[in-house]
VEXFI-450659 format. One line per 3 residues: number of its first residue (from 1); for each residue x, y, z of N, C-alpha, C. Coordinates in Angstrom, 2 decimals. Layout:
N
NUM) X/Y/Z/X/Y/Z/X/Y/Z  ...
END
This chain:
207
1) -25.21/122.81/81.96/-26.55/122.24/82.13/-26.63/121.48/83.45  -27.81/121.72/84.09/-28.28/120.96/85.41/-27.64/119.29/85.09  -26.89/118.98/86.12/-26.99/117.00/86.26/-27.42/116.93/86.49
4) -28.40/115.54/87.00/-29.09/114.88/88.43/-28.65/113.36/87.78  -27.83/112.85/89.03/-27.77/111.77/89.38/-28.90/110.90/90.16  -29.06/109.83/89.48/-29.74/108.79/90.11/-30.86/108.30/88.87
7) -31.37/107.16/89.70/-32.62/106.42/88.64/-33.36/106.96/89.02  -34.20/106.78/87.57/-35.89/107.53/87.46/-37.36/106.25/88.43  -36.38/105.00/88.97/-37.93/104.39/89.46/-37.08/104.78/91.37
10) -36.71/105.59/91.35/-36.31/106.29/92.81/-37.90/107.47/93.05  -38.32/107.52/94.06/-39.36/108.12/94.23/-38.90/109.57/94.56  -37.35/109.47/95.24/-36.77/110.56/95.64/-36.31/111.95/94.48
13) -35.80/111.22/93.56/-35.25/111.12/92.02/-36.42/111.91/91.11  -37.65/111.16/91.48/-38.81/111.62/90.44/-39.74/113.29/91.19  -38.88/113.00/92.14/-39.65/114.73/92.48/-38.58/115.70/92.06
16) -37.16/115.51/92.00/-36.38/116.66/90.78/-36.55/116.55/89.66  -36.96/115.28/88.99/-37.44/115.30/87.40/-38.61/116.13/87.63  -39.70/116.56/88.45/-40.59/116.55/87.99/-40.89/118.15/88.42
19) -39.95/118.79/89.39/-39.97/120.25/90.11/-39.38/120.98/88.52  -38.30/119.91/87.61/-37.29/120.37/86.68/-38.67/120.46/85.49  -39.30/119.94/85.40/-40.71/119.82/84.53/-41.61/121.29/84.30
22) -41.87/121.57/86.44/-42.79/122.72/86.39/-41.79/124.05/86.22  -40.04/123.74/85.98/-39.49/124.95/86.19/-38.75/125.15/84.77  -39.34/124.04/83.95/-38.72/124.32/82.66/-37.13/124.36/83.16
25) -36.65/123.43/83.18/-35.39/123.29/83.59/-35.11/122.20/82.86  -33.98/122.29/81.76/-32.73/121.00/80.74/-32.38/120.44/81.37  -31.80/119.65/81.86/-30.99/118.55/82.46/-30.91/117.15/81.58
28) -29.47/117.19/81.91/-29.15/115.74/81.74/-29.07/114.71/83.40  -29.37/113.55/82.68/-29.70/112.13/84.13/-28.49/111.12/83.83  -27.62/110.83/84.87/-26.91/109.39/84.85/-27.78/108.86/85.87
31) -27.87/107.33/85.36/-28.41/105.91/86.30/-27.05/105.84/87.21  -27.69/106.34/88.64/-26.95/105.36/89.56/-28.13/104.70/90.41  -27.82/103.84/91.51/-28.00/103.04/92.33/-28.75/101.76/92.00
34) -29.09/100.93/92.65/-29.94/100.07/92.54/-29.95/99.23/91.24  -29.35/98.52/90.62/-28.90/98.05/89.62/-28.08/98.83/88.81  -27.96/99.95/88.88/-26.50/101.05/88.05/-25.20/100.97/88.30
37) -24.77/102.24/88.20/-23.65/102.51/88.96/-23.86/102.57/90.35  -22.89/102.08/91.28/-23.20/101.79/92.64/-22.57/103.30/93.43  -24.01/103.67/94.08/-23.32/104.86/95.17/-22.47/104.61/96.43
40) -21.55/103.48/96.72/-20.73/103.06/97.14/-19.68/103.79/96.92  -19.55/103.82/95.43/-18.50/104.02/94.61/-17.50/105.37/95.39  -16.42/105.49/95.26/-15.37/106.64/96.18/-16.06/107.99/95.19
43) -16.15/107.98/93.70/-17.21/108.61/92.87/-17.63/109.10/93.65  -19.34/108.35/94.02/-20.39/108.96/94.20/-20.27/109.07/95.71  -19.43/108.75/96.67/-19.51/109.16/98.03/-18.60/110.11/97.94
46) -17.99/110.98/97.27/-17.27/112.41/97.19/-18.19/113.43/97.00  -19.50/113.04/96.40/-20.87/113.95/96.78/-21.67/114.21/97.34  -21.84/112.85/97.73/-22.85/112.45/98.66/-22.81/111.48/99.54
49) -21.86/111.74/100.67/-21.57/110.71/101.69/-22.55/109.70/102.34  -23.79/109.84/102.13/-24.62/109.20/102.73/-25.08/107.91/101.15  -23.99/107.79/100.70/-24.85/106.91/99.46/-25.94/106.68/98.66
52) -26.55/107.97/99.04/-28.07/108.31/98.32/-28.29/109.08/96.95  -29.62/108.67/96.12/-30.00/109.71/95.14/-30.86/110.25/96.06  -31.10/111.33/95.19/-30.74/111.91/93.83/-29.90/112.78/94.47
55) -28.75/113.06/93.66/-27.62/114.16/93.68/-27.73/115.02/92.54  -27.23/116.36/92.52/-27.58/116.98/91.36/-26.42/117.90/91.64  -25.51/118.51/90.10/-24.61/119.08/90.28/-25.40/120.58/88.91
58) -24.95/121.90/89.54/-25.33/122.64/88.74/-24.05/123.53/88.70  -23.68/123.06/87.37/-21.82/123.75/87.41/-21.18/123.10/88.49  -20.43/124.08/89.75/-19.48/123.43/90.36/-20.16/123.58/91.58
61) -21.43/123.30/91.74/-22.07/123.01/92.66/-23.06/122.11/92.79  -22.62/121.55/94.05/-23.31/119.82/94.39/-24.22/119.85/94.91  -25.34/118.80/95.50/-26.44/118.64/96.46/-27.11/117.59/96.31
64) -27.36/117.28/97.78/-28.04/116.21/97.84/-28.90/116.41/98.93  -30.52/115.41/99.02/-31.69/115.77/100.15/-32.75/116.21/99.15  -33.79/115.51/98.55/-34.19/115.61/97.46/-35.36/116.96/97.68
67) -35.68/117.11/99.03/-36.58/118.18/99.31/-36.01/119.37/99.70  -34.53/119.59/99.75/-33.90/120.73/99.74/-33.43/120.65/98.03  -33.10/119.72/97.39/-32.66/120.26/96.01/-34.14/121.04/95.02
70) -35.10/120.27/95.67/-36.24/121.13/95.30/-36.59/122.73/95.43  -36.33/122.78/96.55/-36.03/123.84/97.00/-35.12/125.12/96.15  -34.03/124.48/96.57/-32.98/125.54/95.89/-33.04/125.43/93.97
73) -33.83/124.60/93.11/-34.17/125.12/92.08/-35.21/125.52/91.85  -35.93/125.79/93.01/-37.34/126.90/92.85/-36.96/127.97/92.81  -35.60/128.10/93.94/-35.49/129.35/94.31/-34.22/130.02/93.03
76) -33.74/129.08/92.70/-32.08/129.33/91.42/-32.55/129.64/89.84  -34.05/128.98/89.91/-34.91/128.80/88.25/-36.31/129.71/88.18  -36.34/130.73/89.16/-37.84/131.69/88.94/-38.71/130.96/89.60
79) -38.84/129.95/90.45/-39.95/129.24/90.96/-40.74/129.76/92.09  -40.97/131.34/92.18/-41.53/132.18/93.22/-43.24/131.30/93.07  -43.20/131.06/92.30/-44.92/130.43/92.33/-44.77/128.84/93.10
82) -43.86/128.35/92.69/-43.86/126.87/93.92/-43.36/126.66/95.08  -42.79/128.11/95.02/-42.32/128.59/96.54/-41.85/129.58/96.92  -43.36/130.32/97.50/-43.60/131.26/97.71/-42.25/132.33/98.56
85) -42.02/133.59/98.20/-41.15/134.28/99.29/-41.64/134.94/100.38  -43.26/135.18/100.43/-43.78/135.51/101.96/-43.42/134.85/102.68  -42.53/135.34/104.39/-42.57/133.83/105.05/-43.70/132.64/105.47
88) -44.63/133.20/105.79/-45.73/132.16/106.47/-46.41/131.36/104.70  -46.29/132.00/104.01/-46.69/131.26/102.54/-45.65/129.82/102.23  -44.30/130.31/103.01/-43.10/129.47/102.30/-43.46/128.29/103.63
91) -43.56/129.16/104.66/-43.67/128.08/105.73/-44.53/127.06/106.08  -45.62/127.23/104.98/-47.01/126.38/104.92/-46.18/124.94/104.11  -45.67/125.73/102.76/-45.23/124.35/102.36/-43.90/123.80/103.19
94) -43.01/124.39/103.27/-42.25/123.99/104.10/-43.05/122.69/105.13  -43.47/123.48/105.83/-44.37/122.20/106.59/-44.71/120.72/106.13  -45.38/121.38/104.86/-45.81/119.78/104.27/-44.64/119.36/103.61
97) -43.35/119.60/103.08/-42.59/118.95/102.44/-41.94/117.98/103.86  -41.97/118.92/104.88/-41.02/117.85/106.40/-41.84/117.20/106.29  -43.12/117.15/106.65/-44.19/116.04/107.27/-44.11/114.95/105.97
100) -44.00/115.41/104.79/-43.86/114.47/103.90/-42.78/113.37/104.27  -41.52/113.97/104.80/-40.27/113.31/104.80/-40.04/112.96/106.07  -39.97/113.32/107.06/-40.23/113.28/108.45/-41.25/111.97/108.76
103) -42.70/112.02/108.72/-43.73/111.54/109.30/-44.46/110.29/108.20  -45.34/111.07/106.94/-45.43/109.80/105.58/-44.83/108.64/105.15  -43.48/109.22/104.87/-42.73/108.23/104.46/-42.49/107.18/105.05
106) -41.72/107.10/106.47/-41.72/106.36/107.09/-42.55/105.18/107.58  -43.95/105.66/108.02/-44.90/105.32/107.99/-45.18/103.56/106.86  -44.61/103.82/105.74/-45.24/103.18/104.46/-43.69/102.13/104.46
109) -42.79/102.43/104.91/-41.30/101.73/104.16/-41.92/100.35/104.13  -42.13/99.69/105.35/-42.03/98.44/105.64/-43.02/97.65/105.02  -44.62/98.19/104.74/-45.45/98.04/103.80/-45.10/97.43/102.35
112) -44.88/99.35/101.95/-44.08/98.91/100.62/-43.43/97.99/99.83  -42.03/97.82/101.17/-41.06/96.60/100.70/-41.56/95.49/100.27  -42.54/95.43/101.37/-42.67/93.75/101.42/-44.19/93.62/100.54
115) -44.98/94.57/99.98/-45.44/94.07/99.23/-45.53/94.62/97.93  -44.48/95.36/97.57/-44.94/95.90/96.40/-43.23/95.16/95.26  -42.13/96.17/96.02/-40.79/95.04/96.23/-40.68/93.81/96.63
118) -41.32/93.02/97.25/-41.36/91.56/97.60/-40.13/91.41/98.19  -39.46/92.65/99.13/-38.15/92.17/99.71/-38.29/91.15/100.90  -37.67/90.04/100.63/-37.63/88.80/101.55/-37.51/89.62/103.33
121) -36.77/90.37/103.22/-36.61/90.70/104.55/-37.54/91.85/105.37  -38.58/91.76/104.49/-40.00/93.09/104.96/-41.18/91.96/104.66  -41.26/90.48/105.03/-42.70/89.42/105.11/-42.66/89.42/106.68
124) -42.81/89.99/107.53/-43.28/89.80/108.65/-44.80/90.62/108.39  -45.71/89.66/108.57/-47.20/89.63/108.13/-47.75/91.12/109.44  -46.75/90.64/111.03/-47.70/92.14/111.82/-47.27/93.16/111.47
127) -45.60/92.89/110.94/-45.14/94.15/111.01/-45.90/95.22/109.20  -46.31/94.11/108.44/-46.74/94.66/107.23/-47.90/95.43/107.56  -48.64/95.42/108.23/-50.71/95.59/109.06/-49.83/96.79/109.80
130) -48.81/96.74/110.93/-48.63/98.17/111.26/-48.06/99.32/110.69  -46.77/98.88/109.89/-46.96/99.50/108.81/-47.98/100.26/108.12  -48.91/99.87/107.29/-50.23/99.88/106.99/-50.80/100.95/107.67
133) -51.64/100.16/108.73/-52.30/101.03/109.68/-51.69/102.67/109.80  -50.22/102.63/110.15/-49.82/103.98/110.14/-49.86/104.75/108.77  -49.34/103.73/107.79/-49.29/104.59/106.55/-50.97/105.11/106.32
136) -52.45/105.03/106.54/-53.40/104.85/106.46/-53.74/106.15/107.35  -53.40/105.93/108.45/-53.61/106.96/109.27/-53.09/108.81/109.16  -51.42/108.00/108.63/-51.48/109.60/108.01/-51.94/110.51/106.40
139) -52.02/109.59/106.18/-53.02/109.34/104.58/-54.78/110.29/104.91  -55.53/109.43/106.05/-56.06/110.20/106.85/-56.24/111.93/106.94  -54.82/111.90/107.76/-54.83/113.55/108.40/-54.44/114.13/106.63
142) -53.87/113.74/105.94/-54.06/114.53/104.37/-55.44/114.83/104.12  -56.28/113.49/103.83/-57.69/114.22/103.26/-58.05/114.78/104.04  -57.99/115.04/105.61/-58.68/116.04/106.14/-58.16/117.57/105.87
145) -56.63/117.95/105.36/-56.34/118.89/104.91/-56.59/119.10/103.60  -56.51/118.39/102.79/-57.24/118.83/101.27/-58.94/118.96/101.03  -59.11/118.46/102.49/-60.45/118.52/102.37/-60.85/120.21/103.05
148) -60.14/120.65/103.71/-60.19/121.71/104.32/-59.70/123.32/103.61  -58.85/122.29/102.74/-58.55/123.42/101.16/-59.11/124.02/100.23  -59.78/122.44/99.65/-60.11/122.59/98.60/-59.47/122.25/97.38
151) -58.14/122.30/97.43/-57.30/122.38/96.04/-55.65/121.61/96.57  -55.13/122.48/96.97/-53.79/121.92/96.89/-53.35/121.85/98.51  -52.38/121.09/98.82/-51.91/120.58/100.16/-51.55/121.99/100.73
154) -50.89/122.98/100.77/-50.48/124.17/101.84/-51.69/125.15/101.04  -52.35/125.08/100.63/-53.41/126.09/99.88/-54.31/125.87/98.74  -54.49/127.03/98.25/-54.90/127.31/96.95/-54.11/126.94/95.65
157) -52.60/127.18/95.73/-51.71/126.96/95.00/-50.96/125.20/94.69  -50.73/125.12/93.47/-49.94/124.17/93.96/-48.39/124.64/94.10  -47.77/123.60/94.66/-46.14/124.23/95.27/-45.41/122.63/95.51
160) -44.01/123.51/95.58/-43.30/121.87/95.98/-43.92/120.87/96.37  -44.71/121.34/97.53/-44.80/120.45/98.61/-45.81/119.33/98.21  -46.78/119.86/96.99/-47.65/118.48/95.80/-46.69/117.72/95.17
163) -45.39/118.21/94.74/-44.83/117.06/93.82/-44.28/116.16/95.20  -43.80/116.68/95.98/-43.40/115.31/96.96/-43.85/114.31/98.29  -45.77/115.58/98.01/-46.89/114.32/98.13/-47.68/113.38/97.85
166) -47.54/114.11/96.42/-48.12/113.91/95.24/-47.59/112.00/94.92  -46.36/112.58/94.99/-45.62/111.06/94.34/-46.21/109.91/95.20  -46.06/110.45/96.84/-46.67/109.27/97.62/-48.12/109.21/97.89
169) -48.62/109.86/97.08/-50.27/109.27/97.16/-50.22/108.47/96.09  -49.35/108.43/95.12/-49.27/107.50/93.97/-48.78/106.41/94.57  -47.91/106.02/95.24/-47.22/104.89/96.06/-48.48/104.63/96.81
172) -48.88/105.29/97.50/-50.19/104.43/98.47/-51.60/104.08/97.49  -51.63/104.74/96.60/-52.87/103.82/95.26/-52.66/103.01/95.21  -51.38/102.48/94.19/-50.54/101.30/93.79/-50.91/100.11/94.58
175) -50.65/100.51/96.12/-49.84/99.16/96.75/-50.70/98.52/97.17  -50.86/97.35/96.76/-51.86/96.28/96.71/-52.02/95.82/98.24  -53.11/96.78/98.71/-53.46/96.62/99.79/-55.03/97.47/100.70
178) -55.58/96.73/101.84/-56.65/97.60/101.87/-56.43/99.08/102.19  -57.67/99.75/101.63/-57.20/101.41/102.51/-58.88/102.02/102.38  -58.71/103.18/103.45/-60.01/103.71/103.55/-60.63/104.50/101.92
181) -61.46/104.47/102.20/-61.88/105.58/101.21/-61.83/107.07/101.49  -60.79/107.79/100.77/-60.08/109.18/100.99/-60.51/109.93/99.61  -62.00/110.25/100.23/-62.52/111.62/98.18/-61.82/112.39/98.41
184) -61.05/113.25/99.20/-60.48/114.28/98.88/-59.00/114.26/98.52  -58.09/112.92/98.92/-57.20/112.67/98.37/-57.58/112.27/96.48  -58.61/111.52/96.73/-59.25/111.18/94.91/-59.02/112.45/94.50
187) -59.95/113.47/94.72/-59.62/114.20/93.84/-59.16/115.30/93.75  -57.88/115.24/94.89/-56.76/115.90/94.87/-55.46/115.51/93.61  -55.83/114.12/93.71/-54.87/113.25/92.80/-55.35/113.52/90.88
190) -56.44/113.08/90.68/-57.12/113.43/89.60/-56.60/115.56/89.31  -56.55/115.91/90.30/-56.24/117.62/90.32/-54.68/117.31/89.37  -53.82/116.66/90.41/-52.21/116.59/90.24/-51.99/115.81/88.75
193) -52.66/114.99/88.20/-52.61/114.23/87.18/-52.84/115.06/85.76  -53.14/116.53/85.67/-53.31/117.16/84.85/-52.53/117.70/84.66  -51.54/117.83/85.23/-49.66/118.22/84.94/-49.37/117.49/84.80
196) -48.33/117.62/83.22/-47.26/117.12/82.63/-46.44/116.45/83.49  -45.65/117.42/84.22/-44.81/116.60/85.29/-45.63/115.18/85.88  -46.80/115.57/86.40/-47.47/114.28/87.09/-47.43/113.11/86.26
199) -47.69/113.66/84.78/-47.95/112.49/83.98/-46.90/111.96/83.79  -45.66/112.58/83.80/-44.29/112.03/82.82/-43.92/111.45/84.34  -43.81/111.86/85.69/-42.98/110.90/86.54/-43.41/110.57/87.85
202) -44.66/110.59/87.92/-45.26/109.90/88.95/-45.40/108.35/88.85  -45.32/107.75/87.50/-45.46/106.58/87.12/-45.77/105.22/87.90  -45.34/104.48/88.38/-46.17/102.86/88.88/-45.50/103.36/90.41
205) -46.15/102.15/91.23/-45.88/101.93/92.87/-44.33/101.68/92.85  -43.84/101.19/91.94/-42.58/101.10/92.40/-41.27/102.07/92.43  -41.94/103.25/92.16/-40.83/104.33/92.39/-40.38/104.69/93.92
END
């Protein structure tokens, strides 16, 4: 049976619970990091040298990079529908899963921390507003692509690349802070919230 290592309030973590959801995929979960077992541990850096979740072992094979483990159980579990084998179909989401990880994310860390985590060392008040501002801005160039869709982020379909935008439009609702008004992210999100997966692990801002 599939492992996956790591906690479920990991945002990284909740897009293999939730790819494992649309692919009908068993797995069992151990808690590591962040109050768990520590990925320090000689353990968990024999898998994953970089000290990160989610790790996932399927038999005698390891991985870690939560948008490539997505990946390779679309492609290991029948998931031709969340990711597509035409190239320019695969390469649409492809796209949005980097820009997710690449460009989004980043954008939001320093935000986040400091106001959703209350980490002492993310209260610098400009750096929270630029933060912000960027996370806002690329929030932005989304509704102008779902607005240009219609339905789902690389198309018509949904595909990977919603569960691991998906999660962070849930992180940017949450976080108690101003933001533009984005209808096509609304009801892109209201779209994503009608899957199971969405419901079972998209859960609060603090993933």
């Amino acid at each position: 049976m599939l492992k996956i290592l790591g906690r479920t309030s990991s945002i990284n973590v909740r897009k293999v619970l939730w790819a494992c959801a649309e692919l009908n995929i068993d797995f069992e979960r151990e808690d590591w990091g962040m109050g768990f077992r520590s990925t320090e541990s000689p353990e968990f850096l024999a898998l994953n040298p970089n000290a990160m979740v989610p790790v996932i072992k399927d038999g005698d094979f390891v991985l870690w990079e939560s948008n490539t483990i997505i990946r390779y159980l679309a492609a290991a579990y029948g998931g031709a529908g969340l990711y597509p084998a035409a190239p320019r179909a695969r390469a649409l989401v492809d796209q949005w899963l980097d820009w997710q990880a690449a460009d989004l994310n980043p954008a939001w860390g320093y935000a986040f921390h400091g106001l959703v985590r209350r980490s002492p060392a993310h209260q610098q008040p400009e750096r929270i507003a630029a933060s912000l501002t960027s996370w806002n801005a690329f929030m932005m160039i989304l509704d102008r692509q779902l607005d240009a869709t219609g339905a789902f982020v690389a198309g018509n379909d949904f595909s990977l690349a919603d569960i691991a935008i998906g999660l962070s439009v849930n992180r940017w609702r949450l976080t108690p802070a101003a933001k533009p008004e984005l209808p096509a992210v609304a009801a892109y999100y209201q779209r994503l919230s009608c899957r199971p997966g969405c419901q079972t692990y998209a859960g609060d801002a603090m993933a």
